[in-house]
SERO-4910 file (N, C-alpha, C, O; in steps of 0.05 Angstrom, whole numbers):
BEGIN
 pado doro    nc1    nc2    nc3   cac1   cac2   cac3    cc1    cc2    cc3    oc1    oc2    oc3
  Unk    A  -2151   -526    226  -2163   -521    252  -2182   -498    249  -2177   -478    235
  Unk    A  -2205   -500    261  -2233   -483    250  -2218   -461    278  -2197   -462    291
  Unk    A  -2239   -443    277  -2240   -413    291  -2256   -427    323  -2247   -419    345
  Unk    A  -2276   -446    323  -2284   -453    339  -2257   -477    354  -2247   -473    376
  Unk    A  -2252   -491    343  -2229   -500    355  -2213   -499    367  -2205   -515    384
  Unk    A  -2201   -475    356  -2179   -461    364  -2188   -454    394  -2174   -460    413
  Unk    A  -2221   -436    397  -2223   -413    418  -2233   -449    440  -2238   -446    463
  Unk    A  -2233   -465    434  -2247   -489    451  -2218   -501    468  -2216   -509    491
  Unk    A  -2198   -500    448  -2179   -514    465  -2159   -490    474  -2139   -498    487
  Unk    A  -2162   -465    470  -2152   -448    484  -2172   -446    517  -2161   -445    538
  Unk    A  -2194   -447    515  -2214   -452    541  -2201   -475    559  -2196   -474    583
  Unk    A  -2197   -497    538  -2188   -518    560  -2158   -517    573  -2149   -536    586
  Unk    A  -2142   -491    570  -2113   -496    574  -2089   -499    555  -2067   -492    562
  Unk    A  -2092   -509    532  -2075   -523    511  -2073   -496    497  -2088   -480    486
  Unk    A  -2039   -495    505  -2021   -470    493  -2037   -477    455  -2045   -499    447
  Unk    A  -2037   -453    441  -2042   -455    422  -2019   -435    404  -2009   -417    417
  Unk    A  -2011   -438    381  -1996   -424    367  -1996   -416    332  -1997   -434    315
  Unk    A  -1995   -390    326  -1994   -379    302  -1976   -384    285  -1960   -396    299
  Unk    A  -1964   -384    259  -1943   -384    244  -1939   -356    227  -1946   -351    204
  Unk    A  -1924   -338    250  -1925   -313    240  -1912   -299    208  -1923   -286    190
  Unk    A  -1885   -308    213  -1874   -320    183  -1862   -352    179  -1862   -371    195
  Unk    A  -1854   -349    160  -1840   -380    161  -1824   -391    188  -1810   -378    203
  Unk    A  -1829   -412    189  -1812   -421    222  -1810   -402    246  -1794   -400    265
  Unk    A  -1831   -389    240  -1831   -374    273  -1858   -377    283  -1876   -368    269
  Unk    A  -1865   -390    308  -1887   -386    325  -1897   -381    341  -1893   -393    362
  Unk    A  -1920   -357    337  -1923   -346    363  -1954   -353    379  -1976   -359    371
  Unk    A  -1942   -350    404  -1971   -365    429  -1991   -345    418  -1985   -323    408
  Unk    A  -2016   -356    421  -2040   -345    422  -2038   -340    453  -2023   -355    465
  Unk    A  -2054   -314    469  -2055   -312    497  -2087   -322    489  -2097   -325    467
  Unk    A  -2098   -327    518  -2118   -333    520  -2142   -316    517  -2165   -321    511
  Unk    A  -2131   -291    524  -2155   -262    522  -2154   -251    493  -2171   -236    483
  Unk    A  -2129   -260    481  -2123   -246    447  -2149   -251    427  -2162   -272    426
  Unk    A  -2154   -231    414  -2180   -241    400  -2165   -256    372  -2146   -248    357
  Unk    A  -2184   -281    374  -2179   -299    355  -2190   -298    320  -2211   -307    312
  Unk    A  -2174   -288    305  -2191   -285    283  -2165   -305    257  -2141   -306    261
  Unk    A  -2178   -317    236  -2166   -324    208  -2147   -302    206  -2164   -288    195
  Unk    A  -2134   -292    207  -2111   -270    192  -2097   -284    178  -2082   -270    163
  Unk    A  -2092   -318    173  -2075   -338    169  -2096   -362    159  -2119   -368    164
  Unk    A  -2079   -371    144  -2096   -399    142  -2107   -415    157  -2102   -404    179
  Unk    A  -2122   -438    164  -2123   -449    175  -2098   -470    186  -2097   -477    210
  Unk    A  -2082   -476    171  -2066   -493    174  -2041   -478    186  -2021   -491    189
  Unk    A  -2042   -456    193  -2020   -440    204  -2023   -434    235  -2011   -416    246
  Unk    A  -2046   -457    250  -2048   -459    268  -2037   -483    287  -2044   -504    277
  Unk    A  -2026   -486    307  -2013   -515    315  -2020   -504    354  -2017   -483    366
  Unk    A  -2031   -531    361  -2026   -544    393  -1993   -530    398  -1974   -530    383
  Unk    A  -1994   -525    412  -1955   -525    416  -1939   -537    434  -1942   -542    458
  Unk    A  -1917   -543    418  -1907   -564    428  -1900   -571    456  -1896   -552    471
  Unk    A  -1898   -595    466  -1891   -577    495  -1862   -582    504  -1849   -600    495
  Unk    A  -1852   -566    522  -1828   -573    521  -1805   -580    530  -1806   -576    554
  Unk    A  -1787   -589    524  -1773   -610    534  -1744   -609    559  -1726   -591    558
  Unk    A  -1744   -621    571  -1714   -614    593  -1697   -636    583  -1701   -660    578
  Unk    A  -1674   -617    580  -1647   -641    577  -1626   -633    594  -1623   -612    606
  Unk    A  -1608   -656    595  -1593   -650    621  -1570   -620    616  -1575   -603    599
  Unk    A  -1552   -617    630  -1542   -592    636  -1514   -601    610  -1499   -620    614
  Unk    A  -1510   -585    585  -1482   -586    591  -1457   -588    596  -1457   -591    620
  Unk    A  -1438   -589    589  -1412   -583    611  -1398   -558    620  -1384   -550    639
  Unk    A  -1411   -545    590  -1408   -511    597  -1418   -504    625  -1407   -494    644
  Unk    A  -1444   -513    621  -1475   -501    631  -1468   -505    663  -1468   -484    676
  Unk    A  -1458   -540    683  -1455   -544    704  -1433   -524    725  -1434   -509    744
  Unk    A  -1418   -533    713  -1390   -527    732  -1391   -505    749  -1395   -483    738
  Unk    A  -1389   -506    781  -1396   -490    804  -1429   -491    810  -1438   -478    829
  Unk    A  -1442   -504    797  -1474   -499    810  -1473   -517    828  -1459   -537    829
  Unk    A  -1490   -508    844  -1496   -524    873  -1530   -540    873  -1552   -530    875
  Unk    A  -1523   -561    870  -1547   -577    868  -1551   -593    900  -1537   -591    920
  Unk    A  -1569   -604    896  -1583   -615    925  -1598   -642    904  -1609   -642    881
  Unk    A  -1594   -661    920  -1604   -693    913  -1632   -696    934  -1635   -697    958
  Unk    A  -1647   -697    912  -1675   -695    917  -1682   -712    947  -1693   -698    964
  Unk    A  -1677   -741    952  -1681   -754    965  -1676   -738    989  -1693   -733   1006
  Unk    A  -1655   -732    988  -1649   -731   1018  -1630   -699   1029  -1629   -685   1008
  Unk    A  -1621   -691   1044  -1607   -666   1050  -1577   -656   1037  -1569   -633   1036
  Unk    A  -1566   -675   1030  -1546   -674   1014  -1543   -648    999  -1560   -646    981
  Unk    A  -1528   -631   1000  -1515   -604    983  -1487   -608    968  -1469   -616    982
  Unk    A  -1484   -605    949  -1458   -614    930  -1452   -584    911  -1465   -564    913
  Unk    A  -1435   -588    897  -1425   -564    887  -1410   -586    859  -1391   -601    863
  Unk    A  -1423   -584    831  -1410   -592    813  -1389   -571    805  -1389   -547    799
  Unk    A  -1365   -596    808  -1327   -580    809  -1313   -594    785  -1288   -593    783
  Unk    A  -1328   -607    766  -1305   -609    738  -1327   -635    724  -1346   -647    734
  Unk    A  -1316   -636    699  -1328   -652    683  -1311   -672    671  -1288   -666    665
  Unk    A  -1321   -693    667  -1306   -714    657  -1319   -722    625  -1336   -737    616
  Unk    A  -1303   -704    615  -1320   -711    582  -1335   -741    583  -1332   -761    597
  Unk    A  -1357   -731    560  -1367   -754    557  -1375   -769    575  -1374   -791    564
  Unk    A  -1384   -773    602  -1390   -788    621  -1406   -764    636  -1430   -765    631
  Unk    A  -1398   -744    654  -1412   -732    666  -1402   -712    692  -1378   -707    690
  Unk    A  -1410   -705    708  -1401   -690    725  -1385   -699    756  -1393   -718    769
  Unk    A  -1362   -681    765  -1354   -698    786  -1361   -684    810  -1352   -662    806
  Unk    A  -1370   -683    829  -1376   -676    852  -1366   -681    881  -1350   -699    883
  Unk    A  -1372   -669    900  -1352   -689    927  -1361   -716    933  -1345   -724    950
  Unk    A  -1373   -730    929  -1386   -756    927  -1367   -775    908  -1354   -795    915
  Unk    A  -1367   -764    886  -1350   -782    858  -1360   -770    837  -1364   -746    840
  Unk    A  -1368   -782    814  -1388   -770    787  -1412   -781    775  -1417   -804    782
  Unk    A  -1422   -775    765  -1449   -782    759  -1452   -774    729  -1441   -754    721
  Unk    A  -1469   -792    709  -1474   -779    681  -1490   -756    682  -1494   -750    705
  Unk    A  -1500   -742    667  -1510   -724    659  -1542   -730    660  -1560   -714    665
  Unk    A  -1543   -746    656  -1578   -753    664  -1587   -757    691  -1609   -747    698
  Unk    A  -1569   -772    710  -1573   -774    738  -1582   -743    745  -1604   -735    749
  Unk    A  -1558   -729    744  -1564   -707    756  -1589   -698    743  -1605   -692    761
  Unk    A  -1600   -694    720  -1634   -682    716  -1649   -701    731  -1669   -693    743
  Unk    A  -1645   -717    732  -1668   -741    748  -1666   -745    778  -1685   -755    789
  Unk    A  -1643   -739    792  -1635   -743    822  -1625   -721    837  -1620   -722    861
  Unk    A  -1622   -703    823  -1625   -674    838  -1637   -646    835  -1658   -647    821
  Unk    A  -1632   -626    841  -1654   -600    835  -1627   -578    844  -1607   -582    858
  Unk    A  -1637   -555    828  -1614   -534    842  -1632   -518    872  -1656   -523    878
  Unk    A  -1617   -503    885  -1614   -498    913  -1653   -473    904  -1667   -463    921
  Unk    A  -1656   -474    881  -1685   -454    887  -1704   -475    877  -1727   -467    872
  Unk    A  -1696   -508    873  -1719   -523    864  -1713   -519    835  -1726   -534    821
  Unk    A  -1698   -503    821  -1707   -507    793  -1688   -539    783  -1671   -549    799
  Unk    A  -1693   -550    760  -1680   -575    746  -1654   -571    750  -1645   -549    755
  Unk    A  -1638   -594    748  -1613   -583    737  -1610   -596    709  -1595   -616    707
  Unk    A  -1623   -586    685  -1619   -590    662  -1629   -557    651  -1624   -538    666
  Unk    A  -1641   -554    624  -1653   -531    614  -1674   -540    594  -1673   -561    582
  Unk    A  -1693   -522    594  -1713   -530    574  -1717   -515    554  -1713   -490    552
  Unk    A  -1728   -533    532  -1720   -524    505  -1747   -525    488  -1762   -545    487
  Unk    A  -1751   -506    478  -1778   -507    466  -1783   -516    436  -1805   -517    427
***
C-alpha cells in the first residue's frame, strides 16, 4: 500500500491500520501524520467488526426489550446449549442479537474486533 493510498482511503473514511509489532494493530487517526516508518506491507484496511450473540456468562439478569414492539423481559437462566429463558419461554442465542436490544439500544450480543 503506497503513502498516497493510505492518506486517500483514510480521506474516504476506511479505518486504516499499522502493524506495530508482530500481531498487534494499531488505527491510523485521521489527523496522524502518515509516513513509511514500516513497510509497505505492514499496512491493512481494518477489519471490521463483528457482533456475536451474548454468552451464558454474559446474559443472565439483563433486561432486553424486543425490537418490534414494547415488550420488556429480564433474561433469568440459561438452558445450555439452546439459549436463554425469559418470562415469555426461551429463545436461542441468535434470536436475541437479531430480535431484541438492551434497555439503552445497545445489541444484546458483544463485538469483537
Amino acid at each position: 500500500m503506497t503513502l498516497k493510498e493510505i492518506r486517500e482511503l483514510l480521506k474516504s473514511g476506511k479505518p486504516i491500520q499499522y502493524q506495530s509489532i508482530p500481531n498487534r494493530w494499531v488505527k491510523i487517526m485521521e489527523d496522524e501524520s502518515v509516513s513509511f516508518a514500516f513497510s509497505s506491507t505492514d499496512y491493512r484496511i481494518a477489519p471490521e467488526p463483528k457482533l456475536r450473540p451474548w454468552k451464558p456468562e454474559e446474559a443472565i439478569g439483563k433486561v432486553v426489550k424486543h425490537k418490534k414492539d414494547t415488550l420488556i423481559v429480564v433474561v433469568s437462566a440459561v438452558i445450555l446449549f439452546k439459549g436463554f429463558a425469559e418470562s415469555l419461554g426461551w429463545h436461542d442465542f441468535q434470536w436475541y442479537l437479531e430480535n431484541c436490544e438492551c434497555l439503552d439500544g445497545s445489541p444484546c450480543g458483544v463485538v469483537e474486533n
